[in-house]
C-alpha positions in Angstrom: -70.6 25.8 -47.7 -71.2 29.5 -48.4 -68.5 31.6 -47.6 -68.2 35.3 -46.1 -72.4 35.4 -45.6 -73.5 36.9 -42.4 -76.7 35.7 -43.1 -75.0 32.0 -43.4 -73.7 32.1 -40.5 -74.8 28.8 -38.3 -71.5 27.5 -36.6 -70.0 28.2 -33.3 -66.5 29.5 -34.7 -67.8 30.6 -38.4 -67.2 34.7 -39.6 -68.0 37.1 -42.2 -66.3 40.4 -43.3 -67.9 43.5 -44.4 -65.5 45.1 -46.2 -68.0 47.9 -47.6 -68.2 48.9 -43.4 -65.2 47.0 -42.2 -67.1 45.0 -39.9 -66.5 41.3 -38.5 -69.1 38.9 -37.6 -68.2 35.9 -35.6 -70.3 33.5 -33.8 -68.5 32.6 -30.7 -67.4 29.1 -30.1 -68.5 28.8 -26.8 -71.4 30.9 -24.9 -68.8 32.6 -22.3 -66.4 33.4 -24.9 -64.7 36.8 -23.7 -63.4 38.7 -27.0 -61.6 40.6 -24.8 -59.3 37.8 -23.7 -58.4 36.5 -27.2 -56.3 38.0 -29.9 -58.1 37.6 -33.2 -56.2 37.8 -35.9 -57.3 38.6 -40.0 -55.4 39.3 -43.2 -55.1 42.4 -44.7 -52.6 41.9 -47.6 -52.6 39.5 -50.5 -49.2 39.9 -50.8 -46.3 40.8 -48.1 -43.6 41.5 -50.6 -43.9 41.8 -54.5 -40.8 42.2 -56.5 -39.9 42.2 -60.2 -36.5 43.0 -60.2 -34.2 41.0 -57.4 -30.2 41.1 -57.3 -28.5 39.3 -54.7 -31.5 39.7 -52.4 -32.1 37.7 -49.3 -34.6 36.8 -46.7 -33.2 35.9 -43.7 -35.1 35.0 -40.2 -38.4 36.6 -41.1 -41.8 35.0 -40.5 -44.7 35.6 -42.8 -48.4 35.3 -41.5 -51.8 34.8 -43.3 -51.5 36.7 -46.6 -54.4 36.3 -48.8 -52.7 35.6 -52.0 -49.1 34.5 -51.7 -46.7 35.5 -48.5 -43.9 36.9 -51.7 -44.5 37.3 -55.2 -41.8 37.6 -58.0 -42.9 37.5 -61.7 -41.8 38.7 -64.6 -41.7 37.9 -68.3 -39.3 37.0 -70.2 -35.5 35.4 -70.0 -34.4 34.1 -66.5 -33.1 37.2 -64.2 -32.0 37.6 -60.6 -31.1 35.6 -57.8 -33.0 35.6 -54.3 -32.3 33.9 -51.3 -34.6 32.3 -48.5 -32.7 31.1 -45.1 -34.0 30.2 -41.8 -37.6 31.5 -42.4 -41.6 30.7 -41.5 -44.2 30.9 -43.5 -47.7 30.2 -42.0 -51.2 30.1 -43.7 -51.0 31.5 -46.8 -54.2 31.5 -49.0 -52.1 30.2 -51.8 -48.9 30.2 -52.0 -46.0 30.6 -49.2 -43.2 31.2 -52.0 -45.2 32.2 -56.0 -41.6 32.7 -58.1 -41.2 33.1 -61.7 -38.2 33.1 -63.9 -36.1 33.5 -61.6 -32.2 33.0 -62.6 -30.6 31.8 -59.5 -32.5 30.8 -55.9 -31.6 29.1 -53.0 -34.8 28.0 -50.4 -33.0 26.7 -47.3 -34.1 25.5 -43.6 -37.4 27.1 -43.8 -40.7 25.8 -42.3 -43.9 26.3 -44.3 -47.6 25.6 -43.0 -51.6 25.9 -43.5 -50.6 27.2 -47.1 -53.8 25.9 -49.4 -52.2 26.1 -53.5 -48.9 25.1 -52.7 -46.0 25.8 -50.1 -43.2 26.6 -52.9 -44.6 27.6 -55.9 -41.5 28.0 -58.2 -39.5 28.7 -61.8 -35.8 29.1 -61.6 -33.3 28.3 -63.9 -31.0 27.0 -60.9 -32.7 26.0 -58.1 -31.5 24.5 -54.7 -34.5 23.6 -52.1 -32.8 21.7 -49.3 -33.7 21.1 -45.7 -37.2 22.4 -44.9 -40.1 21.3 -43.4 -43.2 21.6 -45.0 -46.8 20.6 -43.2 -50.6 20.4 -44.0 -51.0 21.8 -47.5 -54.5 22.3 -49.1 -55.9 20.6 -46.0 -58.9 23.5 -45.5 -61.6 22.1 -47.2 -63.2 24.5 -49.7 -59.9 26.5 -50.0 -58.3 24.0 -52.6 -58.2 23.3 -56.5 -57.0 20.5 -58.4 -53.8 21.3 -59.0 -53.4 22.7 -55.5 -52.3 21.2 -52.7 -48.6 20.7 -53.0 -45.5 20.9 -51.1 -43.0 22.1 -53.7 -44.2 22.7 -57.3 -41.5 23.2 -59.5 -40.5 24.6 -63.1 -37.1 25.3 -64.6 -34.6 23.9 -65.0 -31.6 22.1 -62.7 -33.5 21.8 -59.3 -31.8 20.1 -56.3 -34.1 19.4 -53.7 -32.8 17.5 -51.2 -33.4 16.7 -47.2 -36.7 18.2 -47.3 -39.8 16.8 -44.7 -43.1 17.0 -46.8 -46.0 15.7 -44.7 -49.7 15.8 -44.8 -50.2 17.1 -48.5 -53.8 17.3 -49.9 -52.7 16.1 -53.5 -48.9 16.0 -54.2 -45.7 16.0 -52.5 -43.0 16.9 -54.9 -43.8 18.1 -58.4 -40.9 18.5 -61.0 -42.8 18.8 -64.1 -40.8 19.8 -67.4 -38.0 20.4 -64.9 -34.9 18.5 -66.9 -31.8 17.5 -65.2 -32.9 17.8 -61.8 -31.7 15.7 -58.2 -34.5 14.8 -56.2 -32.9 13.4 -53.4 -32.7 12.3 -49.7 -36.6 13.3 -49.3 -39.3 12.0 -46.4 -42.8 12.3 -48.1 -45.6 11.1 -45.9 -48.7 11.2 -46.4 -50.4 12.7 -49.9 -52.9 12.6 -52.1 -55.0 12.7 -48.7 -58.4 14.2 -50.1 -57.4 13.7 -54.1 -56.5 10.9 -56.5 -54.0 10.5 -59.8 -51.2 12.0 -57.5 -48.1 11.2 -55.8 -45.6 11.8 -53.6 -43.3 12.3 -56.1 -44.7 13.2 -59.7 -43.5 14.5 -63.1 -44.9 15.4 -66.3 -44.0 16.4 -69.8 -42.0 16.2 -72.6 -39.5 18.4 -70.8 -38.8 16.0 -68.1 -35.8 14.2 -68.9 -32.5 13.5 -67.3 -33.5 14.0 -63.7 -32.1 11.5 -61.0 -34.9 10.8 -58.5 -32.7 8.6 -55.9 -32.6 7.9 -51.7 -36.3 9.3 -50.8 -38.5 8.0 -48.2 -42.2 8.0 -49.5 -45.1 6.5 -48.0 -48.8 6.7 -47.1 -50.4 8.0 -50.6 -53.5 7.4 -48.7 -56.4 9.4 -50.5 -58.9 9.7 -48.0 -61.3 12.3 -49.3 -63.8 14.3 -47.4 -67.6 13.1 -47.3 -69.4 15.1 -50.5 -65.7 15.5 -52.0 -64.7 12.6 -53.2 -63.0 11.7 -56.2 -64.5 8.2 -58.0 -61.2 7.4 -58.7 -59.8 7.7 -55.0 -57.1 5.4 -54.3 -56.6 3.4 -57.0 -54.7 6.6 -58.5 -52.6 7.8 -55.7 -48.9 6.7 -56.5 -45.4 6.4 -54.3 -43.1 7.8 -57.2 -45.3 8.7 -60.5 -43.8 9.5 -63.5 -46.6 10.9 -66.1 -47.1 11.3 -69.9 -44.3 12.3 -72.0 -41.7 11.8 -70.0 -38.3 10.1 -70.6 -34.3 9.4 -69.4 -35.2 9.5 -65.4 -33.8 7.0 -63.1 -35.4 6.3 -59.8 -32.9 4.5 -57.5 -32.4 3.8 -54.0 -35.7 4.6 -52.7 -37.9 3.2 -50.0 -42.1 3.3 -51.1 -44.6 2.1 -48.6 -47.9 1.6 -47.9 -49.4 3.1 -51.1 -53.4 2.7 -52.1 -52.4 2.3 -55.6 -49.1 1.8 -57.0 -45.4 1.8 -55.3 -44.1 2.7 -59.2 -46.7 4.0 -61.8 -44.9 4.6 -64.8 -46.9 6.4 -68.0 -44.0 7.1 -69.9 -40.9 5.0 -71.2 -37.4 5.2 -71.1 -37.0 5.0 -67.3 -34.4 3.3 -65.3 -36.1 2.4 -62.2 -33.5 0.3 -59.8 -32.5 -1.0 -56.4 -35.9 0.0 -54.4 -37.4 -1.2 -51.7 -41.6 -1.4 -52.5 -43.5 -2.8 -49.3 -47.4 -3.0 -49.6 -49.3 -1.3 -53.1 -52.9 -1.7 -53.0 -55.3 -1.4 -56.3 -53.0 -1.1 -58.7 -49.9 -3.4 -57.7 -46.8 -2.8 -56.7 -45.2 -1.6 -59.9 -47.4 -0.8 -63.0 -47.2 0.3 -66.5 -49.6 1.9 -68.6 -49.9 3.2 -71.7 -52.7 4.9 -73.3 -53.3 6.2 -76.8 -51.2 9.0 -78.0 -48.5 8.3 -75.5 -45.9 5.4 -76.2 -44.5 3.5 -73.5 -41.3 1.1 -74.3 -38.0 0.5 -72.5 -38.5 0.9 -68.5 -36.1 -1.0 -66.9 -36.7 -2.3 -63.7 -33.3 -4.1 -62.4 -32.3 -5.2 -58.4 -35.9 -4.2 -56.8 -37.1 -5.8 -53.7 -40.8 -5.9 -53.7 -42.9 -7.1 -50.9 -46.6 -7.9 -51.0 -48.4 -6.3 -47.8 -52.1 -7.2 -47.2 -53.7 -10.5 -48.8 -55.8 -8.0 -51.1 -53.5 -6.3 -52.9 -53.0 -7.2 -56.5 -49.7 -8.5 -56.4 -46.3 -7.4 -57.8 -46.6 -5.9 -61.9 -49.5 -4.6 -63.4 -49.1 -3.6 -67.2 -52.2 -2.4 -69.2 -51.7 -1.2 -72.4 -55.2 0.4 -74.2 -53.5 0.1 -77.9 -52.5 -3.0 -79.9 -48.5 -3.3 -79.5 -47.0 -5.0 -82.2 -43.1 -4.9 -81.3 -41.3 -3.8 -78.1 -42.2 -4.3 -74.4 -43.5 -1.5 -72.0 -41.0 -2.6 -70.0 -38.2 -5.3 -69.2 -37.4 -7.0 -65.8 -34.4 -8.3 -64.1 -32.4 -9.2 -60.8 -35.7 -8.0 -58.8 -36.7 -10.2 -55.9 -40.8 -10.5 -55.4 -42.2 -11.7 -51.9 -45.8 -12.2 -51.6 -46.6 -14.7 -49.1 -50.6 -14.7 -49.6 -51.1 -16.4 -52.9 -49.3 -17.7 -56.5 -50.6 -15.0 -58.2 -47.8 -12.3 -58.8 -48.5 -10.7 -62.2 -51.3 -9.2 -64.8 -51.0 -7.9 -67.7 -52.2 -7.5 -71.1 -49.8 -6.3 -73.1 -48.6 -8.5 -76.6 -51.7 -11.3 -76.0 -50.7 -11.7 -72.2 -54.1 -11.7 -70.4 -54.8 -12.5 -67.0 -53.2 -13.5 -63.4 -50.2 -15.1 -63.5 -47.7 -16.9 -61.4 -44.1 -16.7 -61.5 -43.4 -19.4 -63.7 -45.6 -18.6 -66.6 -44.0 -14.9 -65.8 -40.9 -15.8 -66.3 -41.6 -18.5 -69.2 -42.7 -15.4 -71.3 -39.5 -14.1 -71.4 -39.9 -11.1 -69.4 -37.8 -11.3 -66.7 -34.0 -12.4 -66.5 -32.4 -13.5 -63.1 -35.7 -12.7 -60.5 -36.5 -14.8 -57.7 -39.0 -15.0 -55.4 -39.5 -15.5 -51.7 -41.2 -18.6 -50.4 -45.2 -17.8 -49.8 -44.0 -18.3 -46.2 -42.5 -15.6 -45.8 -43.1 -13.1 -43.5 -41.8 -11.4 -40.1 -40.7 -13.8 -37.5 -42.2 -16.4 -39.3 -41.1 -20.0 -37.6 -42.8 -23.0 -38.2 -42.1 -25.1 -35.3 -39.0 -26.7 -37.2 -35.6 -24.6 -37.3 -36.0 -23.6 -41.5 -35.3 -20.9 -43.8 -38.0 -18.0 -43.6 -37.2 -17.0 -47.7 -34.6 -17.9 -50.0 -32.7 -15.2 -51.0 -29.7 -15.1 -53.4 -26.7 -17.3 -52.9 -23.9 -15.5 -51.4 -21.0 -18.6 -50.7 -19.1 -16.2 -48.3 -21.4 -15.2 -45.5 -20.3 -17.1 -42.2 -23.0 -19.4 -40.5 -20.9 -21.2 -38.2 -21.9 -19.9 -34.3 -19.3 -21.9 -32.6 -17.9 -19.0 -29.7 -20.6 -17.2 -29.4 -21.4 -16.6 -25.9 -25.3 -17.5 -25.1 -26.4 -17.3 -21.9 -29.5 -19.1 -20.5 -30.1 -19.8 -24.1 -29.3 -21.9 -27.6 -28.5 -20.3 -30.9 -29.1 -21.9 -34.3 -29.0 -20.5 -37.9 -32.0 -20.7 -39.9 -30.9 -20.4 -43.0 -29.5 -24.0 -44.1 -28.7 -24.6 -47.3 -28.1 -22.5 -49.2 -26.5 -19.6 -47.3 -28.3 -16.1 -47.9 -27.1 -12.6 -48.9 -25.3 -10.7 -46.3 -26.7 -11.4 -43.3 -29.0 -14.4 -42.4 -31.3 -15.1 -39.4 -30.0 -16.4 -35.9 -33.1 -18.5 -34.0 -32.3 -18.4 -30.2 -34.4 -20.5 -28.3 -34.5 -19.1 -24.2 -34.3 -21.3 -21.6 -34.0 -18.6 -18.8 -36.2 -15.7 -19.5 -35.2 -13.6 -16.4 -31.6 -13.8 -17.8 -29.9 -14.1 -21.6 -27.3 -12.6 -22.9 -25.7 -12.8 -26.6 -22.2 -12.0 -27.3 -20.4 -12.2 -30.6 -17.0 -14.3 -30.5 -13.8 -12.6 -30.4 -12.2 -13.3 -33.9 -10.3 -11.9 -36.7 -12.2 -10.2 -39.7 -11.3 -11.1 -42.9 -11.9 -8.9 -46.1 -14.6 -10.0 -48.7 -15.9 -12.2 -45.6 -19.3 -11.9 -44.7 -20.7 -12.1 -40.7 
């Protein structure tokens, strides 16, 4: 559309500014619209505070409002200098940025909410950084107000970054960026919903030769969704938006402990080697599957380990659990290596592609595991799935043997009903699956058995 045109103006709600005569044109929204009655608001600063020299300073309980540029600006050349602080404070509809900071020594960003800002909501370079415990909404979601690399809930550069316990939902491309940011914690996140109207994104996403040594551990991530407008869409949309991406160039990060879902194209997309990727829980990749690998030309990718992962297959169309594509001839080395991880996809045998080292094609487990790629996996039976039963008391998946969990039910209290296990043989991990058949629906009750605990003893 053409922006700030009287002449264009066609749309109940649209405006122009005249800044020659200091006029405002709007078409009203409705035909009895009263200007009287409404407050109409317009900004009339690109910046509310611009700094270049900060000791020691800090914002505390202080809202900031529709700036067209950046709500505070602080940018300097140079060595790292100064330290600022942000607690407790709002930042609402920003053109670009609610926080623009560069080389900054020491800065803390903490409880603050940030909204309607269309480059990014913290824009920031700090040697020491600690971004913990704010909530952070809608970014880059006015179409026409966005760039590429806009659209993102924290952005950051440095060095040494903890963010931690932030809320980062509804973000136009990515959630959390900690490009060429080395030795940071990304921690203890809840990411929902990115890439929303661009592709090759993430909810969590580095890049660079820079980025090494960063622990990326205990984040919730979901819903990489890319949905782009009508007359705005990327060709690539979906297939390229990512739970946790980590990009060219980058090496030495472990990813641990975190919980992807419902991703359009891959739970794990690693373009890089030297990752440690273990202990997540992946539930439903789309295009892409659940983890990939790629490598391209001019950007080697060897030695990600992916240890104790549990991945589950969603939908009946999505690709299945590792993807690895390699566009160059590799002629020693693997992209990446494979153990301990448990795969579930109850829709189909086919669990792996790849073409890396003369492996083409779909494969199944066995022929998976008969390549030598993978040491101690399992998989679930294809009949798997929530609540599944049957008809017959059985064992919804096989999980790994744990010879110490307790199966026996004798003592329990069940009334107006009948317990069995149904897990058999063997017994499952730490907990298992009691089937209780009602007999009285107006009236059942389940009560464990008094007993004595015992250490090491599973119940």
């Amino acid at each position: 559309f053409v922006e700030n045109k009287v002449a264009a103006i066609d749309t109940p709600g649209q405006w122009a500014f005249d800044s020659s005569s200091n006029i405002l044109t709007l078409l009203p929204p409705s035909a009895n619209f009263d200007p009287t009655k409404h407050t109409i608001e317009a900004a009339v600063f690109a910046n509310a505070f611009v700094f270049v020299v900060s000791q020691n300073l800090v914002w505390q309980n202080i809202t900031f409002r529709g700036q067209t540029q950046s709500a505070v600006l602080f940018q300097q050349s140079g060595s790292y200098s100064g330290s600022a602080s942000f607690l407790d404070c709002n930042f609402y509809d920003q053109e670009a940025n609610g926080l623009l900071i560069y080389q900054m020594k020491n800065l803390t960003i903490y409880n603050c909410n940030f909204d309607g800002q269309q480059n990014s909501a913290i824009n920031v370079a700090s040697e020491v950084m600690s971004i913990t415990y704010n909530n952070i909404t809608n970014i880059g979601m006015v179409q026409g107000h966005q760039n590429k690399g806009g659209g993102v809930g924290i952005n950051l550069g440095g060095s040494q970054a903890t963010v931690s316990y932030n809320n980062v939902l509804n973000m136009s491309y990515n959630g959390i960026v900690y490009s060429n940011t080395p030795n940071s914690v990304i921690s203890y996140n809840y990411v929902n919903g990115v890439t929303l109207t661009m592709s090759d994104g993430g909810a969590l996403y580095t890049y660079g030769q820079q980025s090494t040594g960063s622990h990326v551990h205990r984040n919730i991530v979901m819903n990489s969704r890319s949905l782009p407008w009508d007359g705005f869409s990327d060709p690539l949309a979906g297939t390229l938006s990512h739970g946790i991406y980590v990009d060219n160039y980058c090496s030495g990060i472990t990813i641990e402990h975190n919980t992807v879902a419902n991703v359009d194209g891959s739970c794990l997309f690693a373009n890089s080697g030297g990752h440690t990727w273990q202990n997540n829980l992946l539930v439903g990749a789309g295009a892409e599957g659940t983890i990939m690998v790629e490598e391209m030309p001019g950007n080697t990718v060897d030695n990600n380990f992916y240890t104790g992962n549990t991945i589950y297959v969603r939908h009946p169309e999505d690709v299945g659990m590792i993807k690895e594509v390699s566009s160059v001839t590799k002629t020693t080395g693997h992209m990446a290596h494979y153990s301990n991880n448990l795969y579930c996809n109850p829709y189909g045998s086919i669990f792996f592609t790849w073409n890396n080292a003369g492996y083409e094609g779909g494969k199944g487990f066995q022929s998976w595991m008969a390549a030598g790629r993978d040491q101690g996996s399992k998989i679930c039976s294809n009949k798997f799935g929530p609540f599944y039963d049957s008809g017959n008391v059985t064992h919804a998946v096989t999980l790994n043997v744990n010879p110490t969990f307790q199966k026996d039910v004798s003592g329990w209290v069940c009334s107006s009903c009948q317990m069995t296990w149904m897990q058999s043989s063997p017994v499952s991990q730490n907990s298992g699956s009691m089937k209780v058949s009602v007999s009285s629906p107006s009236y059942t009750q389940i009560q464990t058995k008094g007993m004595t605990c015992v250490a090491g003893q599973y119940y």
